[in-house]
Residue frames relative to the residue before (quaternion, step in Angstrom):
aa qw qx qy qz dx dy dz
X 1.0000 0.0000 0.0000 0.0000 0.00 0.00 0.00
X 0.2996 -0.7870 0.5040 0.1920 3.67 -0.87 0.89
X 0.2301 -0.8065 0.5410 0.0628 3.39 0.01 1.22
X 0.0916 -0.8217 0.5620 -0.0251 3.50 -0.80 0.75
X 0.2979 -0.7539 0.5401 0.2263 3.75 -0.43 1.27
X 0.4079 -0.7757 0.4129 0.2477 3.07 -1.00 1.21
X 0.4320 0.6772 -0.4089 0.4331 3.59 1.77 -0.15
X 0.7775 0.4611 -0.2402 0.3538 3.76 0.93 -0.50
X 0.3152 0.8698 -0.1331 0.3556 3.06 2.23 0.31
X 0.6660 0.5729 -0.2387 0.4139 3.10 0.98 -1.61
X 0.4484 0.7113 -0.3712 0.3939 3.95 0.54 -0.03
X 0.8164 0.4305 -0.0659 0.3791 2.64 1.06 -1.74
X 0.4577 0.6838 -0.4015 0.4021 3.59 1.59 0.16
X 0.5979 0.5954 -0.2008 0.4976 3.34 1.95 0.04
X 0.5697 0.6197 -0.4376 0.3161 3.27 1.03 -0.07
X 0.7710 -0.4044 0.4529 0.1922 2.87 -1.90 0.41
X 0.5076 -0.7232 0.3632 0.2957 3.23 -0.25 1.23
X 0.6678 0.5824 -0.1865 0.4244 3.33 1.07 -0.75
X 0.4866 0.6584 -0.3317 0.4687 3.71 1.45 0.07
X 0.2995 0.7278 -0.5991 0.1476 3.56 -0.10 0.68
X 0.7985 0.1160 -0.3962 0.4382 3.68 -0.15 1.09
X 0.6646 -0.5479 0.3683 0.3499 3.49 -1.75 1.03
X 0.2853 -0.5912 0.7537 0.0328 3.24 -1.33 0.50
X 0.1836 0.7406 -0.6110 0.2109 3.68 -0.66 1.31
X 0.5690 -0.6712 0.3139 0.3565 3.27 -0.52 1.54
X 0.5726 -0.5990 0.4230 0.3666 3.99 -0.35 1.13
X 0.7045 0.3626 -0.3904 0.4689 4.10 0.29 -0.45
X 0.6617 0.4193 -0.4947 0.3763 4.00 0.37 -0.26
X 0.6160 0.5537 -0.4125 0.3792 3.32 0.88 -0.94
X 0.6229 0.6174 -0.2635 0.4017 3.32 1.10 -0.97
X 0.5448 0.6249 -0.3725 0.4171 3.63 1.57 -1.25
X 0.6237 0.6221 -0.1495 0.4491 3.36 1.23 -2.03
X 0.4370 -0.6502 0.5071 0.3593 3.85 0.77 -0.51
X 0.4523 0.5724 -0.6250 0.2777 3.76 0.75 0.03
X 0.2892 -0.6145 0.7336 0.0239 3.05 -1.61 1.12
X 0.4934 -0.6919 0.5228 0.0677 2.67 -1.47 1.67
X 0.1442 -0.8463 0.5060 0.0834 3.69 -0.15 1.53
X 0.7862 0.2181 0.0355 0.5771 4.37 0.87 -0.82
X 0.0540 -0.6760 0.7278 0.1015 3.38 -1.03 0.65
X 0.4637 -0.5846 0.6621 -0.0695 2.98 -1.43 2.17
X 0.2397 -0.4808 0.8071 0.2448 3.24 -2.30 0.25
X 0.0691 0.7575 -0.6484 -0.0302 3.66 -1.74 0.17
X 0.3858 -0.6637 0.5728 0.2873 3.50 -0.81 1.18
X 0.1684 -0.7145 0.6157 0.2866 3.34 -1.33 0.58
X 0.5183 -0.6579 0.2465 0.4877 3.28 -0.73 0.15
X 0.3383 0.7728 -0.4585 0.2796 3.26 0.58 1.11
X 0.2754 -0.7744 0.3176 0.4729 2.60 1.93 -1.29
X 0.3357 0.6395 -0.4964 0.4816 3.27 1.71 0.91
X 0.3744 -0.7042 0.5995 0.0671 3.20 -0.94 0.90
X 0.3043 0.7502 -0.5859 0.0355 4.16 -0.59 1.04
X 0.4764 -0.6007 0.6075 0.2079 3.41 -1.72 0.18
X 0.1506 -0.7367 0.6323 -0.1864 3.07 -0.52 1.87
X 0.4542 -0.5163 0.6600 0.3025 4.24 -1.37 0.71
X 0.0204 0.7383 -0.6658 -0.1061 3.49 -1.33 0.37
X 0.1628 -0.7521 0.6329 0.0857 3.83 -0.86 0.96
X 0.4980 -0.6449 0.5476 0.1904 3.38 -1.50 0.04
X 0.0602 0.8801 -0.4523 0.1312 3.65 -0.35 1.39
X 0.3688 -0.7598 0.4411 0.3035 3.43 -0.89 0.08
X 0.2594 -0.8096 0.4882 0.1971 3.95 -0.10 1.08
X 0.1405 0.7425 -0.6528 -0.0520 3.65 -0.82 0.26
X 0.0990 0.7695 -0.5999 0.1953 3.66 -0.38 1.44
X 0.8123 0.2846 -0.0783 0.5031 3.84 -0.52 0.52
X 0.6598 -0.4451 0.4259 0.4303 3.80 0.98 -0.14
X 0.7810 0.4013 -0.2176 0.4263 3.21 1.16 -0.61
X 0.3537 -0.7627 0.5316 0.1033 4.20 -0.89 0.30
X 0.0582 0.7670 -0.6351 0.0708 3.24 -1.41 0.99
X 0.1905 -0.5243 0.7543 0.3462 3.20 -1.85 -0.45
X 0.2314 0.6797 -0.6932 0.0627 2.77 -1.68 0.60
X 0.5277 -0.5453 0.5177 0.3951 3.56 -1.86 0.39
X 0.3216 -0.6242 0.6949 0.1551 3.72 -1.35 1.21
X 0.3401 -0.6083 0.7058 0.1274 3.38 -2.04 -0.19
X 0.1297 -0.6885 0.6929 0.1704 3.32 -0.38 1.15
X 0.2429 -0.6776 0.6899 0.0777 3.43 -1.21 1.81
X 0.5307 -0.6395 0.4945 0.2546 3.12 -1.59 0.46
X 0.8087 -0.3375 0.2043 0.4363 3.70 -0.86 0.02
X 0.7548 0.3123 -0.0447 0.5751 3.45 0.75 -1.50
X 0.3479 0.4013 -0.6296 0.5671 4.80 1.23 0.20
X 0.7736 -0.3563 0.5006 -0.1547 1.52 -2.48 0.54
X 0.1697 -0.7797 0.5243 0.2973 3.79 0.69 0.54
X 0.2411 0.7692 -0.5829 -0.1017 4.11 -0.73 0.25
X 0.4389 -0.6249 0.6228 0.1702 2.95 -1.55 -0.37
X 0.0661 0.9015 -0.4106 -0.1194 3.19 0.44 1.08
X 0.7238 -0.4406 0.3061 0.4340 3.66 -1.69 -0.38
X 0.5448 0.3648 -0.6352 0.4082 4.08 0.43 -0.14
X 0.6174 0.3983 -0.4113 0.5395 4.08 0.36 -0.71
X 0.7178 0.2288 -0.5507 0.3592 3.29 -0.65 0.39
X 0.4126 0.7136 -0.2426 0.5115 3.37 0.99 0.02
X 0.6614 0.4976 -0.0911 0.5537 2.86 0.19 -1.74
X 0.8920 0.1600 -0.0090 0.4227 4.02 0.38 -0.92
X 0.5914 -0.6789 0.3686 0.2313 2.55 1.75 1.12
X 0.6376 0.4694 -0.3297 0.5142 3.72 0.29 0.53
X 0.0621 0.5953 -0.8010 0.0122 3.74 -1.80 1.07
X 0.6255 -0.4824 0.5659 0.2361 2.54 -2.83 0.32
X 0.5043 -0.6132 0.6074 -0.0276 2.34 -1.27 1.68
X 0.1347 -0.7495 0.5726 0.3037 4.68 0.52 0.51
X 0.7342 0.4401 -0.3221 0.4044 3.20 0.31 -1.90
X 0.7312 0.3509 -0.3838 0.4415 3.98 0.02 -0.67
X 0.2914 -0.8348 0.4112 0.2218 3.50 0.93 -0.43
X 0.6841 0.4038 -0.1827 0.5792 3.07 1.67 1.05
X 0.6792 -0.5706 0.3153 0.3371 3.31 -1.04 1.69
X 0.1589 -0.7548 0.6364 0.0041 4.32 -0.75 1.37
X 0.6039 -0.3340 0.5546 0.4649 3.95 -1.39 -0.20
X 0.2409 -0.6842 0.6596 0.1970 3.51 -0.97 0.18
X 0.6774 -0.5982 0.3334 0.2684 3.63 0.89 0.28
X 0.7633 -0.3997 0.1831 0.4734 3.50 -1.05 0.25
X 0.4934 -0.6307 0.5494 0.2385 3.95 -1.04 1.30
X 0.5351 -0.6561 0.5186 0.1193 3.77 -0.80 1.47
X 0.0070 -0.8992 0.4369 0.0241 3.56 -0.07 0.67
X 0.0039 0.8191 -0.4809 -0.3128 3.92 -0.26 -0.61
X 0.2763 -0.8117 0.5120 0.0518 2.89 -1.20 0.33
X 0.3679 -0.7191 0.5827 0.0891 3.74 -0.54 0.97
X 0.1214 0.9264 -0.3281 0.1395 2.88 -1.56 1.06
């Protein structure tokens, strides 16, 4: 499981809308056993385009748990934290507290 300190977080209240999966330097995931399962493109937000391995992990940051696809980041990315995982775990930034909150009851639908 890729545990993620929620003190190392706060960065991420900056990201680019357009970030929606974790990015974890490519050797921890590796420490953790996540096996690398697809090799992805991703715009950075440079507008460089690279090809990164992506594996499948569980995130537990904040009290809270997921599954989600990771990004094995190279040395010199960006570590993030993107928006389908926060999602995914059911959790936003919180500015003023400066720290990751429940996001509140899970939208549902319903048929009828």
């Amino acid at each position: 499981m890729l545990r993620v300190r929620e003190h190392d977080l706060w960065h991420y209240a900056e990201l680019p809308q357009h970030a929606r999966r974790i990015l974890v330097v490519g050797t921890q995931l590796e420490d953790l056993g996540i096996q690398r399962y697809l090799r992805r493109r991703f715009r950075q937000t440079t507008g460089a385009i690279v090809e990164r391995w992506v594996g499948l992990a569980f995130i537990y940051v904040a009290g809270a748990r997921t599954s989600d696809d990771v990004v094995f980041a190279e040395d010199n990315d960006l570590a993030l934290l993107g928006a389908r995982s926060l999602e995914g775990l059911n959790l936003r930034v919180e500015p003023a507290l400066r720290r990751l909150v429940d996001a509140g009851p899970i939208l549902g639908a319903a048929t009828g």
